[in-house]
N, C-alpha and C positions, 0 to 999 in steps of 0.2 A: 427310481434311484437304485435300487437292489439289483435291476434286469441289469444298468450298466455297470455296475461295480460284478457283477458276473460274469456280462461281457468282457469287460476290459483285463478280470482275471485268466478266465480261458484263453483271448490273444498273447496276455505274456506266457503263459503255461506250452502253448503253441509258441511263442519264439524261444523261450527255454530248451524246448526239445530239439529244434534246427541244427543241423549239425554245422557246427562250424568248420568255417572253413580253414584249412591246416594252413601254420602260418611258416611263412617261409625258413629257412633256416641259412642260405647262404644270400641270396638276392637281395639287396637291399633298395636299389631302384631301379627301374631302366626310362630312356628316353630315345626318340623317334628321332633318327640322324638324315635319310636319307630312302630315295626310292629310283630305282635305276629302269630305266625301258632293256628290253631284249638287246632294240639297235646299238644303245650305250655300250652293252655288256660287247656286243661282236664288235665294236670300236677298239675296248681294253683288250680284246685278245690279238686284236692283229697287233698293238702298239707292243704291248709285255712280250709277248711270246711270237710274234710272225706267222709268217704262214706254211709250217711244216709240210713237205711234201707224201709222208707216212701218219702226221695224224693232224686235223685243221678242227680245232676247238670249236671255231665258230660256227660249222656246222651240227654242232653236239649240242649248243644252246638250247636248254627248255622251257627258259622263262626269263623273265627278271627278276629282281633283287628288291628286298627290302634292309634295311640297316638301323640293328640299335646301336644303344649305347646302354652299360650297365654296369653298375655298381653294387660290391660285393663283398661278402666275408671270405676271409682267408686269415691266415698266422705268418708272424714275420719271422725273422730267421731267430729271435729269442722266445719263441713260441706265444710272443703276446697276441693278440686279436689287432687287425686291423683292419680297415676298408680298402681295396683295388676296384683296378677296373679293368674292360675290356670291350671290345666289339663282336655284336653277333648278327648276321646277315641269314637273312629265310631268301629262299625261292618259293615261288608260288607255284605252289600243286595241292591238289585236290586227296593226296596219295601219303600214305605215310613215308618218309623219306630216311635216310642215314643224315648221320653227323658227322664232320669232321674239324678236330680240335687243331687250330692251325698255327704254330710257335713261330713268332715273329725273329729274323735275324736280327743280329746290332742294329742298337739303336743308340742315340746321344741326349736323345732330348725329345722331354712328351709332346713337343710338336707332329714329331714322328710316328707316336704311337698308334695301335689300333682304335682306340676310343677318341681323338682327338679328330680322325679321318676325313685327312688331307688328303687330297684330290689325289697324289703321286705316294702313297702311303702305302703297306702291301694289304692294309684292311680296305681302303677305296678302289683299287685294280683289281689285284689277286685273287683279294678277299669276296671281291663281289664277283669273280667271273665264274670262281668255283659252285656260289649261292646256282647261280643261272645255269649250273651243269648239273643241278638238281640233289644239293645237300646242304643241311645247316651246316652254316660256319661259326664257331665258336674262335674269335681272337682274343688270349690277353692282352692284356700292355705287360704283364709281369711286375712286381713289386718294383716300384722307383718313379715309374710313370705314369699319366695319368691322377688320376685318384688318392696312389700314395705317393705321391709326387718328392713328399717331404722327408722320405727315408731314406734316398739313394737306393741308386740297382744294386742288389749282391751278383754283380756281373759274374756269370758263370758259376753259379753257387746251385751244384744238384739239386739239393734238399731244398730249397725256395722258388726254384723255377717248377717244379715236379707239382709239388702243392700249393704253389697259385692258379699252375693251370688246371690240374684237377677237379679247385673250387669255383674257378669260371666255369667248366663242363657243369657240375651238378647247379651254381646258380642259373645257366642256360637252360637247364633241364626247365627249371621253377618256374622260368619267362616264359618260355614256351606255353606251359599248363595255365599262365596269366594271358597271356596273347588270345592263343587258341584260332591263329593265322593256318599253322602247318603243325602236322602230325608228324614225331618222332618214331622211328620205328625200333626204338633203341640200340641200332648198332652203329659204332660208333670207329672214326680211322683218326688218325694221327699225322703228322704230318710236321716239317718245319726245315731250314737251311740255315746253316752258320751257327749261329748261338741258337736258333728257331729247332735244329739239326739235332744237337745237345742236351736243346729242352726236351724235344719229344722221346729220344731215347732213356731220358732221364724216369720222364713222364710212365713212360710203357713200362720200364722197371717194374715204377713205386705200384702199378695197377696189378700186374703179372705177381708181382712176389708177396704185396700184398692181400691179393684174394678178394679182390674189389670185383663186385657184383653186380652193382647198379645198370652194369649197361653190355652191353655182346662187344669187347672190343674184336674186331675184324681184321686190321691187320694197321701196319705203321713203317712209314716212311721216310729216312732222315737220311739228308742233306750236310753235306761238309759240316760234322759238328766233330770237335775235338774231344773225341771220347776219352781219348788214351790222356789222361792229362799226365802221371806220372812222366813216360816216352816223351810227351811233347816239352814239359819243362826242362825236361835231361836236353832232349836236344837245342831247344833255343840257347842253354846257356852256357852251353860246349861248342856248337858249332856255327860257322859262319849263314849267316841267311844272308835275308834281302837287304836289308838296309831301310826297307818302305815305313817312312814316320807312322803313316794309318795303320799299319799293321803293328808295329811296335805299340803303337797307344797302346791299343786290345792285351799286349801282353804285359804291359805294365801296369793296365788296371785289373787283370787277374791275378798280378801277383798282390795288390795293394788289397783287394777284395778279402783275400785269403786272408795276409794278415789283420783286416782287423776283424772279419768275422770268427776269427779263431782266438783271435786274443794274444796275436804274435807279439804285435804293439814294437816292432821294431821300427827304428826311423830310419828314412829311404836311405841316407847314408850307410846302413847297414847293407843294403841290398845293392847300390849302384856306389860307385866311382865319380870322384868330381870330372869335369863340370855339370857329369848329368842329376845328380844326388839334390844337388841345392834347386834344380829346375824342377824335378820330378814332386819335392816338399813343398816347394809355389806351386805349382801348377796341376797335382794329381794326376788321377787319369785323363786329363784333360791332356797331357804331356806329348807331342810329337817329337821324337829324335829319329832322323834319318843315319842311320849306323848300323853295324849287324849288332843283333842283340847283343849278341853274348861281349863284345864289348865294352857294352855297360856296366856290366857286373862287376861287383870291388871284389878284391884279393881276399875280403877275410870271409865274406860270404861263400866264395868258392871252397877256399879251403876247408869251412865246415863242414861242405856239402860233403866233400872229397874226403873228409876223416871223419866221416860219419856224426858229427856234432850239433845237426839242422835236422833233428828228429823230428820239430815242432812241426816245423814247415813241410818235410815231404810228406808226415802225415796228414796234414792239410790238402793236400795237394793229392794222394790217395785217395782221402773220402772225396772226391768230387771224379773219381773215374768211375765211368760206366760202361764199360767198353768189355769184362769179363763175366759174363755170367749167359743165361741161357733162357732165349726168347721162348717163346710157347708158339705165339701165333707168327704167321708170316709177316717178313721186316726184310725192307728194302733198303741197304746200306750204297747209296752214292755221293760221287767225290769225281770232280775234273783231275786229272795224275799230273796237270800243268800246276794245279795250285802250292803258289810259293806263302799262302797264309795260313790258311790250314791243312798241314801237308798232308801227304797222301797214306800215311801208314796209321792214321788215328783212324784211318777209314778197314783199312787191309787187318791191321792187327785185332781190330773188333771182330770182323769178320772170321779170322781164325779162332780167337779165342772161344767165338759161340758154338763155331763148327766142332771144337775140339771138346767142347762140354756136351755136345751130342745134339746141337738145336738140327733142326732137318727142315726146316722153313726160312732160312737165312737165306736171302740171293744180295750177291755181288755186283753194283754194277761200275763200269772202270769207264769213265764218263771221257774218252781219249782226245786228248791235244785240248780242251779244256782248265780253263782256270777257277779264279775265285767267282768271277763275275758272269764268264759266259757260259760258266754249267747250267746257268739257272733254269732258263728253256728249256732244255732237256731235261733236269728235272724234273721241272713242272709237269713234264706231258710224259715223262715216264711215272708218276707218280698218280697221273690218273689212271691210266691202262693196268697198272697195279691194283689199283683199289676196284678201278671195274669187274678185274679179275678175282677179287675175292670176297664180290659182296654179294655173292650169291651161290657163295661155297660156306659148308657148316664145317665152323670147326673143331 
């Protein structure tokens, strides 16, 4: 009796001592969505992107695809804790590989989202074609979809696109070291278009000025994102546009965004003119009106812009530009100069502004006779030949 009460001491004294295992801090779960063959992967590049006669993806293919799905910590925009989510795609290599954090454009609805991943989604296509080009993919859905489904988007809200994605990156990290499929080599790209565009630049900001260590970021990529918000509010509601209802949505839900994330708490009659005032209060950003914006706009809103009395709101509207300060590492800013949605100087004016603060890794590209829709291909494949190019440059 004495031999096993000895025994059974020593075994606990040996599990005592085990070092436990360090318990996660952002990852709270992930689950197995999906698993792509090669020929899948060369299917999705001819349908997304075609067959480039200067660069053919499909022959770049170095594997297939795997796909999770994961749930995670992050802070909502009143700094409480909540859960999100996101999609994260491996390629299968033997090799430690790069990451690339991939910001999704508009979205409407967690149908759409990366973690939800619909067959025509940009996590199911894009998301996995990149995997198969041999880098993790890390996609949020960003606050609203998915996971925190019940909070609404802070559509175009710096500060909460920045730091959701950032904590998909580090709970990716976590999955990984849980997985133990593919090796991280921790250098890590960026990437995104439209709002995806915005995020990432937002994103590269908060890494860059905050001194964030975790990982070698290598270089980053954005796509039509409305840096300038200051410029671009001036002009929608001064000057004539398009009239296009889907594009007006987007800017009546970032004006709505704003006010109530800042606490404007003005009611749309404040902001629009009847008949559109009473539509915009039913129907939020849900709201189509085919009209040039700025007709929308009521008389006493302008006027306070105009005598300076809407301090609230353009500071509002200030803190969500990112368009003026000065990258570190190399940052690839493109924009088709056709697009009538997000136009073409939230692109150009960033570009200056970095140039002008002394950045020296800023390149231009002027995506010509291009719009909102058909820059994207060239994006895309400008966006790899950049990353190729700098992932094997120290910076």
């Amino acid at each position: 009796m004495l031999l096993i009460l000895c025994a059974l001491t020593l075994l606990n004294s040996c599990k005592t001592n085990e070092p436990e295992k360090p318990r996660n801090k952002y990852l709270v779960e992930s689950t197995f969505l999906a698993e792509f063959k090669k020929e899948q992967l060369v299917a999705i590049a001819e349908a997304e992107l075609g067959t480039s006669p200067n660069l053919d993806l499909r022959a770049l293919l170095k594997s297939g695809a795997k796909a999770y799905r994961l749930t995670y910590k992050t802070t909502y925009v009143d700094g409480s804790e909540i859960t999100a989510s996101g999609a994260v795609l491996l390629p299968v290599s033997p090799d430690p590989v790069p990451m690339i954090s991939y910001q999704h454009g508009t979205i409407t609805s967690s149908a759409s989202a990366p973690s939800h991943f619909g067959p025509t989604s940009e996590a199911g296509t894009l998301g996995a074609l990149f995997a198969g080009l041999g880098y993790i993919i890390v996609m949020p859905d960003y606050i609203g979809y998915g996971a925190s489904e019940a909070y609404g988007h802070p559509y175009e809200h710096r500060a909460s696109l920045a730091t959701a994605s950032l904590d998909m990156i580090r709970a990716a990290g976590e999955l990984l070291g849980e997985l133990n499929e593919v090796k991280w080599n921790k250098d890590l790209f960026l990437t995104g278009f439209s709002e995806g565009g915005y995020a990432t630049l937002s994103l590269q900001k908060k890494i860059e000025e905050e001194g964030i260590k975790e990982f070698n970021l290598k270089a980053s990529s954005c796509g039509a994102g409305a840096y300038n918000k200051t410029a671009f509010m001036d002009y929608i509601i001064n000057q004539p546009t398009h009239g296009n209802g889907a594009y007006n949505r987007s800017y009546i839900w970032v004006l709505l965004t704003y006010n109530r994330i800042y606490n404007l708490n003005k009611p749309a009659s404040y902001y629009f003119k009847e008949p559109y005032a009473s539509q915009i209060a039913s129907q939020g950003e849900n709201t189509s009106i085919s009209a040039s914006f700025h007709t929308l706009i009521s008389d006493g809103f302008r006027k306070d812009i105009d005598e300076g009395n809407a301090g609230d709101f353009l500071s509002a509207i200030a803190d969500n530009d990112v368009y003026d300060w000065k990258p570190q590492v190399p940052t690839l800013l493109a924009l088709g100069d056709q697009d009538q949605y997000v136009f073409y100087f939230n692109t150009q004016t960033a570009y200056d502004a970095m140039i002008a603060r002394g950045a020296t890794k800023v390149t231009l590209a002027r995506l010509t006779g291009k719009d909102h829709g058909t820059a994207v291909p060239d994006f895309l494949q400008r966006t790899y030949l950049f990353f190729l190019q700098n992932q094997y440059l120290v910076n």
